[in-house]
N, C-alpha and C positions, 0 to 999 in steps of 0.2 A: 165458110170455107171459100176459098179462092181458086178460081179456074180458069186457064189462060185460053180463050177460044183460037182451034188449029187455023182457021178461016184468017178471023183480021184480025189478030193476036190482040186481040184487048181482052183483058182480067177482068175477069165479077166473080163477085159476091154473091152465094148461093148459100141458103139457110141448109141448115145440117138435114135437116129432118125430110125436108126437101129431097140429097139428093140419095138418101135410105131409100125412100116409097119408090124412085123411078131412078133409072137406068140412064135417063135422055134429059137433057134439060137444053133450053134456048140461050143462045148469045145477045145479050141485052142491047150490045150493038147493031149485027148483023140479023140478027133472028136464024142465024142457022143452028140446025141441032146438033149438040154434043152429045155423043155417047160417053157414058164414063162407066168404069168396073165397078164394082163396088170396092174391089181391094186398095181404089183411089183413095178414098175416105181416109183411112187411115193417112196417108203419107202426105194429101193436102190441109190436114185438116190442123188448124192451129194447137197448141198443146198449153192444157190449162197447166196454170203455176200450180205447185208442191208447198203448201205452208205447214209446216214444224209446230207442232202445237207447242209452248213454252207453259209450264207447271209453275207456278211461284209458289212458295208456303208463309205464313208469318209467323210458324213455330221456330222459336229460338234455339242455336246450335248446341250441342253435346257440349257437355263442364271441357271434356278433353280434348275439345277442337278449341278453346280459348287457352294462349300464355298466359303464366303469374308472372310476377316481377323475379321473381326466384329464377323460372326459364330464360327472361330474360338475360340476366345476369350471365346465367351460366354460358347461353350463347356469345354473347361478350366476349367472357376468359376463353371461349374454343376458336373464337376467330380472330384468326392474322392478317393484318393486312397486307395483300402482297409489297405494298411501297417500303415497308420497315421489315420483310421477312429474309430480303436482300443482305442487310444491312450487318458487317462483323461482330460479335459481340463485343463485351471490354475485355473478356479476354484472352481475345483473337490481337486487341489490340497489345497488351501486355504483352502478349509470346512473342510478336514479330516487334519490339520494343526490345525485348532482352535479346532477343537474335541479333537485330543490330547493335548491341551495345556490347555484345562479345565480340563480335566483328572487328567494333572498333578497338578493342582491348587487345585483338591478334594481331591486326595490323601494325600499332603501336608498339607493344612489345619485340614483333621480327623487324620492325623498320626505323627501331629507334636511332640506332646510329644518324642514319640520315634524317629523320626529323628532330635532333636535337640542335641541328644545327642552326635551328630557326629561334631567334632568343621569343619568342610569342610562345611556341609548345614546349619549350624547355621546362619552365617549371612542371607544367603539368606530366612531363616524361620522369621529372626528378621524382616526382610525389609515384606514380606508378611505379617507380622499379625500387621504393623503399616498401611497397606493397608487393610487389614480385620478387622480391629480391636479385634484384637484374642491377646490370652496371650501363651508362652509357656513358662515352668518351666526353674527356673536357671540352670546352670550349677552348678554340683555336683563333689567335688574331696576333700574330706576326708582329704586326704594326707597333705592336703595344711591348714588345721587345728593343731595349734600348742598348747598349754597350758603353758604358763607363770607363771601361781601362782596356788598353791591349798595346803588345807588347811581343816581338820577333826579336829574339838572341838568337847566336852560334852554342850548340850544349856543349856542355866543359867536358863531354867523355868522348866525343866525334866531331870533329871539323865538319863533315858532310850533313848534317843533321844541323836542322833548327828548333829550336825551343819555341811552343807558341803560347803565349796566357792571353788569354781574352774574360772581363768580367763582363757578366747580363745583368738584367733587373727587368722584371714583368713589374710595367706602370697599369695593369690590368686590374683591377677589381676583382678579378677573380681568378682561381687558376687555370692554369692549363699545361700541356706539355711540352716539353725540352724541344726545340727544335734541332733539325739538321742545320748544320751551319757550313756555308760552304768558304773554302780560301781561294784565292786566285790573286795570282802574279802575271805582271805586265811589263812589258819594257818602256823605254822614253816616248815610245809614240801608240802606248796603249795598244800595244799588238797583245793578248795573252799568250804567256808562254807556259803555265802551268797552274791547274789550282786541282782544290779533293776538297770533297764533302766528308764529311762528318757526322756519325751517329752520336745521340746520347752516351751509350754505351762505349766510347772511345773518349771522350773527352770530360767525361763528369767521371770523379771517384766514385768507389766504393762505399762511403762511408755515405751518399745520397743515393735517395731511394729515388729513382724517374719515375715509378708509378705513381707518385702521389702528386706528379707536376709541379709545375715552378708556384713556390708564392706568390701573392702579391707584395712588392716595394722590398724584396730582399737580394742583395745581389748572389751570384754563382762564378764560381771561376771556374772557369775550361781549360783546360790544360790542356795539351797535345803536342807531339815530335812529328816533322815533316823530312823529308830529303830537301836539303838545299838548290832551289832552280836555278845556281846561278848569279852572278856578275849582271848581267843582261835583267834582271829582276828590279826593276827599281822601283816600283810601287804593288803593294798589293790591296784587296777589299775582302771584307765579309760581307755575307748575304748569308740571311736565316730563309730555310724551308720547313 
């Protein structure tokens, strides 16, 4: 045990047994005497270690503390691992597959007008609405409208009234519909003095049907009566719309 002398503070070393028998022991330094309690003992006294006895056996474990390959196994099929428990199945992936394929089937079908217009999705809009039974509008290209004959008379039943024929031809490949065709009259220095457009329904007979659009390489004659613009009229133009 260890004992700090009040005197000249130097610590010794005092055998245990030592300081049981007496009260008073010398400082190894100073030779002065130290009274100590006895309830010193205790609280200077160093504190032996605590060693844990360890049991070992060399008898061999219970059958049912050892896995078969069977437990194995089994533990296997019960364990998921979290990196693929994440993961959709196929068919998760299927469902959100036909969601968007009806999507695209709605969109198509309500917006076909305007995506027919594109000659890329057209066919595949034609093939849809012989499955929907759905109609989308022909194709439309002006351009491909030509005029072959025309022709402004006075009518034999009104002086004031002119006679107008005009023939078309769709050089198009394919068809499409009658356009509006407008007239207009100009004087000597291309002033406009008067023109009118024209629906299908005015200027094609009866005897053709507009909904089924113009051929291809046939001609049409249009017929129509106008009021007379005039003396001052000296030229006129068609334009298709």
């Amino acid at each position: 045990m260890y004992i700090q002398c009040p005197y000249c503070r130097t610590i010794n070393e005092y055998d245990h047994t030592s300081i049981l028998s007496s009260g008073n022991l010398n400082c190894h330094h100073c030779q002065a005497i130290i009274h100590i309690p006895p309830i010193f003992d205790s609280i200077f006294s160093t504190p032996s270690p605590q060693v844990t006895e360890i049991h070992t056996s060399r008898e061999e474990p219970p059958d049912d503390a050892l896995l078969t390959d069977a437990d194995i196994l089994k533990l296997n099929d019960d364990y998921q691992s979290p990196m693929h428990s994440g993961y959709p199945s196929v068919w998760w992936i299927f469902a959100i597959l036909a969601l968007l394929l009806v999507f695209i089937l709605q969109y198509s079908y309500f917006m076909r007008n305007e995506l027919a217009r594109h000659a890329v999705l057209r066919p595949w809009l034609e093939q849809l609405c012989i499955l929907a039974t759905c109609e989308i509008p022909m194709r439309k290209d002006i351009k491909k409208i030509i005029i072959l004959n025309r022709e402004i008379r006075g009518a034999t039943d009104s002086k004031n009234i002119l006679q107008v024929n005009i023939t078309i031809k769709n050089i198009a490949p394919h068809r499409q519909p009658f356009p509006k065709i407008q007239l207009t009259f100009s004087d000597i220095n291309g002033n406009i003095i008067a023109y009118r457009r024209f629906t299908p329904d005015e200027y094609l007979t009866k005897q053709i049907d507009q909904t089924k659009g113009m051929k291809p390489q046939v001609p049409v004659l249009a017929s129509l009566q106008i009021l007379d613009p005039g003396r001052n009229a000296v030229t006129f133009e068609f334009e298709f719309f």
